[in-house]
C-alpha atoms as one frame of an Amber mdcrd trajectory, in Angstrom:
protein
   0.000   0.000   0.000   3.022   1.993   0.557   4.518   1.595  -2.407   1.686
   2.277  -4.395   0.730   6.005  -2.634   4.857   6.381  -3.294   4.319   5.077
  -6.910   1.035   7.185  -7.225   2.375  10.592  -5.691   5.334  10.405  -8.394
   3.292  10.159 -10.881   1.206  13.060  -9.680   4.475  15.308  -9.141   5.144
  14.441 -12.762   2.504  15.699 -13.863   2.896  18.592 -12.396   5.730  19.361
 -13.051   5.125  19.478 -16.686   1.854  21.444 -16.325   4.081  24.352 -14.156
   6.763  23.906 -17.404   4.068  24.146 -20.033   2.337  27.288 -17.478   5.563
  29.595 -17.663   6.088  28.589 -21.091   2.996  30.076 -22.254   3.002  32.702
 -19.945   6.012  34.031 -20.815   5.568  34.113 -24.359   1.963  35.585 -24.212
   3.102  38.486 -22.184   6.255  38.471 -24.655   4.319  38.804 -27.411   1.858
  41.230 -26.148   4.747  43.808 -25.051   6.427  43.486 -28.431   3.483  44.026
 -30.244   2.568  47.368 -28.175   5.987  48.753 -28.453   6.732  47.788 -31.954
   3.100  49.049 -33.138   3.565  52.917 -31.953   3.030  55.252 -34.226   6.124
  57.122 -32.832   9.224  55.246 -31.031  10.899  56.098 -27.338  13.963  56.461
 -29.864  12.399  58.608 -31.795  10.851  60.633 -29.450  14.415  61.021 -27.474
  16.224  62.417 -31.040  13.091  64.561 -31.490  13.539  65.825 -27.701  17.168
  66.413 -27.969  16.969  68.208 -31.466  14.894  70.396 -29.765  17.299  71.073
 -26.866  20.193  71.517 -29.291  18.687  73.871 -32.113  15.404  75.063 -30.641
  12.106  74.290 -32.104  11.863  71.867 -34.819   9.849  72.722 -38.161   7.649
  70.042 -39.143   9.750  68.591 -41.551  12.498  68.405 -39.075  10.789  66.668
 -36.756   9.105  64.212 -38.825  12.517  63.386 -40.071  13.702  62.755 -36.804
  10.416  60.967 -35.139  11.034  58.597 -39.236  13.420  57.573 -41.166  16.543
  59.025 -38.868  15.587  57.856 -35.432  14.646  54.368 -37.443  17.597  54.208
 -38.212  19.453  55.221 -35.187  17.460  52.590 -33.368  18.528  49.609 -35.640
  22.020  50.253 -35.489  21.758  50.545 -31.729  20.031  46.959 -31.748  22.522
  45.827 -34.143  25.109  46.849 -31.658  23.499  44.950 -28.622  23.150  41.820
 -30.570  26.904  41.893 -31.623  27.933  42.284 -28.253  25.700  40.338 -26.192
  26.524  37.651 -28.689  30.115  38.406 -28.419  29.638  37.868 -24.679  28.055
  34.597 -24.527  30.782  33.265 -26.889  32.977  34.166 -23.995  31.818  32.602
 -21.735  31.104  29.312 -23.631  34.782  29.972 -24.698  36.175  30.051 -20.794
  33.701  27.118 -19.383  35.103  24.683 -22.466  38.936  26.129 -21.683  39.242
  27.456 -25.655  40.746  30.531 -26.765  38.700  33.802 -26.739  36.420  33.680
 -30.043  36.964  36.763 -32.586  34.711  39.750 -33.025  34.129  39.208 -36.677
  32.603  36.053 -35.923  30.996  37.528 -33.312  29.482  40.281 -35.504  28.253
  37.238 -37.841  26.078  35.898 -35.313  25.323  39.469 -33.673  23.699  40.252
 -37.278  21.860  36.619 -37.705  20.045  36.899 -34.494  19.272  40.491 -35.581
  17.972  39.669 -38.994  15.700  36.729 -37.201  14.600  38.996 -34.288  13.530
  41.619 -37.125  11.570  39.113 -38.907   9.919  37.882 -35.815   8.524  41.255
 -34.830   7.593  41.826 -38.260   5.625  38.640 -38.416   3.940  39.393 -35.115
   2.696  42.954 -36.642   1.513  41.181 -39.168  -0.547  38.257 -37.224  -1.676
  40.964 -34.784  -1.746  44.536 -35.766  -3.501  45.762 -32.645  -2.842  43.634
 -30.012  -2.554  39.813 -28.626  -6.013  39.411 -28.038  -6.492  37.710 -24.445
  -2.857  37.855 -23.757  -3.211  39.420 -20.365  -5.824  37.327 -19.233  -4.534
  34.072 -20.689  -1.350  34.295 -18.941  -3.338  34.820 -15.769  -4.758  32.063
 -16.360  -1.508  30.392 -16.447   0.047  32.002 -13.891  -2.796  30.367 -11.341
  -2.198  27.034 -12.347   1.737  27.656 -12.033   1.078  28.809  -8.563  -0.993
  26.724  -7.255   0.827  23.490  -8.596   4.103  24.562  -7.506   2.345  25.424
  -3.826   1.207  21.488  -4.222   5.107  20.674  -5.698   7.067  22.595  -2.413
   4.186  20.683  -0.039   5.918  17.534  -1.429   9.268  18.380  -0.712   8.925
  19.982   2.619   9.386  23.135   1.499   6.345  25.027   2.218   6.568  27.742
   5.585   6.931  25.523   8.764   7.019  26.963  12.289   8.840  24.157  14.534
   9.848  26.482  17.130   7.342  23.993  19.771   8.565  20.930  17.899  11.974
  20.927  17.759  11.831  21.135  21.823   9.715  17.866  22.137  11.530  14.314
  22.651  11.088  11.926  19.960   8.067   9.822  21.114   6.194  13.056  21.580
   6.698  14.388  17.584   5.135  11.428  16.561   1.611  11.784  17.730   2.463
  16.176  16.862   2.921  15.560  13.657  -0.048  13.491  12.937  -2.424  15.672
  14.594  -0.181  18.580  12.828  -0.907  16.346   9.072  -4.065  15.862   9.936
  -5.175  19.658  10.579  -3.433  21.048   7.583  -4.777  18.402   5.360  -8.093
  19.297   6.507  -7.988  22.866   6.215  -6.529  22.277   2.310  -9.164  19.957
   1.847 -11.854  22.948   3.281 -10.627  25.173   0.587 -10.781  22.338  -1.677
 -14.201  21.927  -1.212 -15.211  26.129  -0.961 -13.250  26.531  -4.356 -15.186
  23.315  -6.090 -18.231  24.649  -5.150 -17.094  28.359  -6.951 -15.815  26.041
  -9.909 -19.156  23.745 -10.222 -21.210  27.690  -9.639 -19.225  28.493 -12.971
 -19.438  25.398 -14.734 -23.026  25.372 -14.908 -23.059  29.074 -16.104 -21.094
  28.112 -18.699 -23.166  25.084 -19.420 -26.701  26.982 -19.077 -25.850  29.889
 -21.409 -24.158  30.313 -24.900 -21.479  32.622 -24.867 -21.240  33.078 -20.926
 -18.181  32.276 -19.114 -15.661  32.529 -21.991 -12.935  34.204 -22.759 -13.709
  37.355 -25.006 -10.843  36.302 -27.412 -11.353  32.398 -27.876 -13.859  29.912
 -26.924 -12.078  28.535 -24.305 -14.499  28.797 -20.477 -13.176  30.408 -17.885
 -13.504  27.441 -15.685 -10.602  25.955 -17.003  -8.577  28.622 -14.579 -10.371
  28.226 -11.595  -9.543  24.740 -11.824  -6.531  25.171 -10.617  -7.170  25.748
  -7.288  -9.588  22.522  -6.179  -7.111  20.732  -7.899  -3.897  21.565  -5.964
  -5.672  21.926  -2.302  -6.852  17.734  -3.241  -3.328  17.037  -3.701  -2.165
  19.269  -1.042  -4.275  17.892   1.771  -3.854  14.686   0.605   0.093  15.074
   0.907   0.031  16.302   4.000  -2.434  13.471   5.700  -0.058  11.412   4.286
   2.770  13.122   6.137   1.071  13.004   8.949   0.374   9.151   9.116   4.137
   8.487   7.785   5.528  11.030  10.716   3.991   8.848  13.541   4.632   5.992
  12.385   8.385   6.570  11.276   8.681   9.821  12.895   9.366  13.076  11.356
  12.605  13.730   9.112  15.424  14.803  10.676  15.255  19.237  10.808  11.474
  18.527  10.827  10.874  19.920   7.525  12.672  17.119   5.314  16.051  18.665
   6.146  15.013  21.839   4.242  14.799  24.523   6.867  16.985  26.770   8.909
  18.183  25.748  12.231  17.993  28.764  13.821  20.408  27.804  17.012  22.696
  26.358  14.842  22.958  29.421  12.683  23.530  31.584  16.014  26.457  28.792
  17.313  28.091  29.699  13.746  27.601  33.276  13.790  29.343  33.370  17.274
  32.116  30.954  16.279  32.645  33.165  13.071  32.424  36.328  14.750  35.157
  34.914  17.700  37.540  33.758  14.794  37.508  37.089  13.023  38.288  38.872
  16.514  40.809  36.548  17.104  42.965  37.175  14.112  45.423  39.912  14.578
């Protein structure tokens, strides 16, 4: 029985764990894309606005023609060979440092000014290709990548429960002998899994509320940009507090009958007396030395 909750809960952190990849992932290219496509869609640049701004400061007011040189083709211009610039040396860079992990001689700028220009001809066509698929925005992005960001969140809550990571006060427990942990930290498994499992339930009942608005109406409870419900987010959160509480009962039961891991958090936490014994013994050496 053992083996299989063991067997069962790796599977389940698997599972996980890909979800919170796949999460960022699309998180971070939604939000990517959106800020790209609202910077690179102005009608008038940061660049060009700064030439525009310091023409002005230089030579006075600007006639029109002046100015729509600047805020066009010039401070287009000046912003591409800028970029061109950053790609060549932030290329140049990471050569470097490839170069001194693998113990080779430095690489050469020229090559470095080949790849420099490569990445900037392909990050050019990406933006371009972006205008093109969305002129005016990313529709959804914002809210999509919420979306996301709740089911990274909440999974990687469920992920840190499993390794003992989450926020542990042990200031009580770490006093107690050994025979008295045991029954501590099943009462203590107990408790928390049955305060995840409370939100569990509160947030299923929210999720069935919108799942039946969803189902009852056409067009309700979607997002404005794709038919894809809403649901789908609040999901998240029934589903990790399950797995949560779940993890921790098991805890719990494992705890008294093995008793708890040594540092009472799976070895994870601070010892706070042992980090004052080192402080002292640091803070004596370093007084000691002449």
């Amino acid at each position: 029985m053992d083996e299989l909750a063991r067997k069962l809960d790796l599977l389940v952190n698997r599972l996980e764990r890909v979800i919170i990849l796949a999460a960022v992932a699309g998180m971070t290219l939604l939000v990517g894309a959106d800020v790209v496509q609202r910077t690179f869609s102005r009608p008038v640049g940061k660049t060009e606005q700064l030439l525009a701004w310091l023409g002005e400061l230089v030579a006075g007011p600007l006639s029109p023609e002046t100015r729509a040189s600047l805020e066009g083709p010039v401070g287009g211009a000046v912003f591409l060979v800028i970029a061109l610039l950053v790609f060549v040396f932030a290329a140049h860079a990471a050569r470097q440092v490839s170069a001194e992990r693998k113990g080779t001689p430095p690489p050469a700028l020229l090559g470095s000014a080949l790849w420099g220009a490569g990445l900037f001809v392909a990050g050019v066509a990406s933006v371009k290709l972006l205008l093109w698929a969305f002129p005016s925005s990313v529709p959804g992005a914002q809210r999509f990548a919420l979306g996301l960001m709740l089911w990274a969140g909440m999974l990687g809550a469920s992920v840190a429960a499993r390794e003992r990571r989450h926020i542990l006060i042990d200031a009580v427990v770490k006093k107690l002998d050994p025979d008295t942990k045991r029954p501590v930290a099943l009462v203590s498994g107990l408790v928390t899994g049955a305060f995840c499992l409370f939100v569990a339930l509160l947030a299923g009942m929210q999720l069935v509320g919108e799942v039946h608005e969803w189902a009852s109406n056409e067009g309700v409870g979607l997002y404005e940009s794709l038919p894809i419900p809403t649901w789908i987010a609040t999901l998240a959160i029934p589903t990790a507090f399950v797995v949560m509480g779940a993890r921790f009962i098991g805890y719990g039961v494992r705890d008294f009958r093995f008793g708890p891991p040594a540092g009472g958090d799976g070895g994870h936490g601070v010892d706070l007396e042992e980090l004052q014994h080192q402080t002292v013994d640091v803070g004596a050496t370093a007084e000691a030395k002449p």
